[in-house]
GUKOLPA-999797 format. One line per 3 residues: number of its first residue (from 1); their letters; for each residue x, y, z of C-alpha. Coordinates in pm, whole numbers, plus 50000, padded with zeros to 5 digits. Layout:
// residues N
NUM> A> X,Y,Z ~ ... $
//
This chain:
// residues 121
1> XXX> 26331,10391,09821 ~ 26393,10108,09596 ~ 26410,09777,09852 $
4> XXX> 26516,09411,09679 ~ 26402,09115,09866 ~ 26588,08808,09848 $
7> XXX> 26351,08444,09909 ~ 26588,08197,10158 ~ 26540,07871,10150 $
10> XXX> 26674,07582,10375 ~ 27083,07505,10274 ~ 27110,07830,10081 $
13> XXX> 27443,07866,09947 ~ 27561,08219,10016 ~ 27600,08414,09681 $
16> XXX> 27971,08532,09612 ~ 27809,08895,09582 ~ 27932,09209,09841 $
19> XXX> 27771,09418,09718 ~ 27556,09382,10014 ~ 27234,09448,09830 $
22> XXX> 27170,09095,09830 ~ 26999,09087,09521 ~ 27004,08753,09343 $
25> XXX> 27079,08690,09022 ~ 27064,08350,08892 ~ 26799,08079,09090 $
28> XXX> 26869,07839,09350 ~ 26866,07602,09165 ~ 27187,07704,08997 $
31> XXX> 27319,07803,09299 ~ 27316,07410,09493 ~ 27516,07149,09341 $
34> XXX> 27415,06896,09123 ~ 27352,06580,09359 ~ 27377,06183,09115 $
37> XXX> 27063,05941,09266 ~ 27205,05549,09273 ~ 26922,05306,09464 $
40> XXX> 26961,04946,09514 ~ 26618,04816,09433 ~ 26519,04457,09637 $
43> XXX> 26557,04273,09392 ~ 26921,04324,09296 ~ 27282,04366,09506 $
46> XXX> 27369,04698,09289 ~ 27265,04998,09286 ~ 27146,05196,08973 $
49> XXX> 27170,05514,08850 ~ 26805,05634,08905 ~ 26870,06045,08813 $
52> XXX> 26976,06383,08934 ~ 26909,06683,09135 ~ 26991,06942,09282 $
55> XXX> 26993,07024,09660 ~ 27243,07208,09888 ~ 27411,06946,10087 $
58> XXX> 27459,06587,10144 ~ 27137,06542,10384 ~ 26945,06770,10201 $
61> XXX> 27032,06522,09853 ~ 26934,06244,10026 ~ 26659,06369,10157 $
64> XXX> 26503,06481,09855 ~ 26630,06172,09673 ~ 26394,05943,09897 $
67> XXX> 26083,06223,09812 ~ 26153,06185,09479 ~ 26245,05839,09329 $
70> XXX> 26124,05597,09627 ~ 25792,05739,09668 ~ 25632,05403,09572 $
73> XXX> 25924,05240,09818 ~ 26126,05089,09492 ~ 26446,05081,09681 $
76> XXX> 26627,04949,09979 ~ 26925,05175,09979 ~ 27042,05529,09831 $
79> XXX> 27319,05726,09730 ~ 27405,06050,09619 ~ 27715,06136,09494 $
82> XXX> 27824,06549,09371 ~ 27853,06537,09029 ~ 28187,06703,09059 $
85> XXX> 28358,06391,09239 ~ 28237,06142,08987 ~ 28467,06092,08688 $
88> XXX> 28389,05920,08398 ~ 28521,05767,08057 ~ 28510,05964,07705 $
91> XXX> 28283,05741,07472 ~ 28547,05847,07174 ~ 28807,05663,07346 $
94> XXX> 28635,05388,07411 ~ 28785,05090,07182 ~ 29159,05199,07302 $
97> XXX> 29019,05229,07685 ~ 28824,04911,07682 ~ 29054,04679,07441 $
100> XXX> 29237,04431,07575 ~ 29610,04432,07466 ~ 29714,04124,07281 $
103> XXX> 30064,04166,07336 ~ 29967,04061,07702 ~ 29862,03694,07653 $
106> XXX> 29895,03586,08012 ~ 29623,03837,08103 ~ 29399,03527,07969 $
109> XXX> 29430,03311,08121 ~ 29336,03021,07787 ~ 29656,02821,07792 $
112> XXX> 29654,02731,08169 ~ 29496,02390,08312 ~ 29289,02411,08565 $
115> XXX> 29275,02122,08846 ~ 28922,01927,08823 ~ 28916,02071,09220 $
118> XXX> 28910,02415,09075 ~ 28559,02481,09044 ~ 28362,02818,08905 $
121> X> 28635,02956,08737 $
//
């Protein structure tokens, strides 16, 4: 009698397997999605990109986010974000994404005057 034990841990994901030997075949790891760490330190307003992990839901993320990169209470505020909902720009596109048009001088605004009661602008 060949018996297969599967390990459960808290926020297991169940496994798209039914078979119903519940054998698993990649880790856990693999199997929670990938969680994006932003803290707002005290000294600043933003918050900053401070790493990744993994972790099985939203409480679970931030849970592990505070073990892990506030341990020596560097931050005021976290967030965790799935990796799937965060988009970002390609690099190789950069200069045509990021370059302002100059057919679109009145997006600068260089020829207007500004009243002297105009301040920080």
């Amino acid at each position: 009698m060949n018996i297969q034990i599967r390990k459960c841990y808290y926020g297991d994901i169940p496994e798209e397997n039914n078979s119903g030997a519940g054998t698993q075949s990649a880790s856990n790891e693999s199997l929670w999605p990938l969680w994006e760490v932003f803290i707002r330190s005290k000294q600043g307003l933003d918050h900053k990109h401070a790493g990744s992990l993994h972790a099985a839901d939203a409480q679970m993320a931030m849970e592990n986010a505070r073990d892990v990169y506030t341990r020596r209470q560097e931050g005021v505020s976290l967030w965790v974000v799935e990796s799937k909902n965060i988009h970002a720009s390609n690099p190789d596109e950069a200069e045509m994404f990021f370059e302002p048009s100059s057919d679109k001088a009145y997006r600068h605004p260089t020829f207007y005057d500004l009243p002297d009661e105009v301040k920080h602008m």
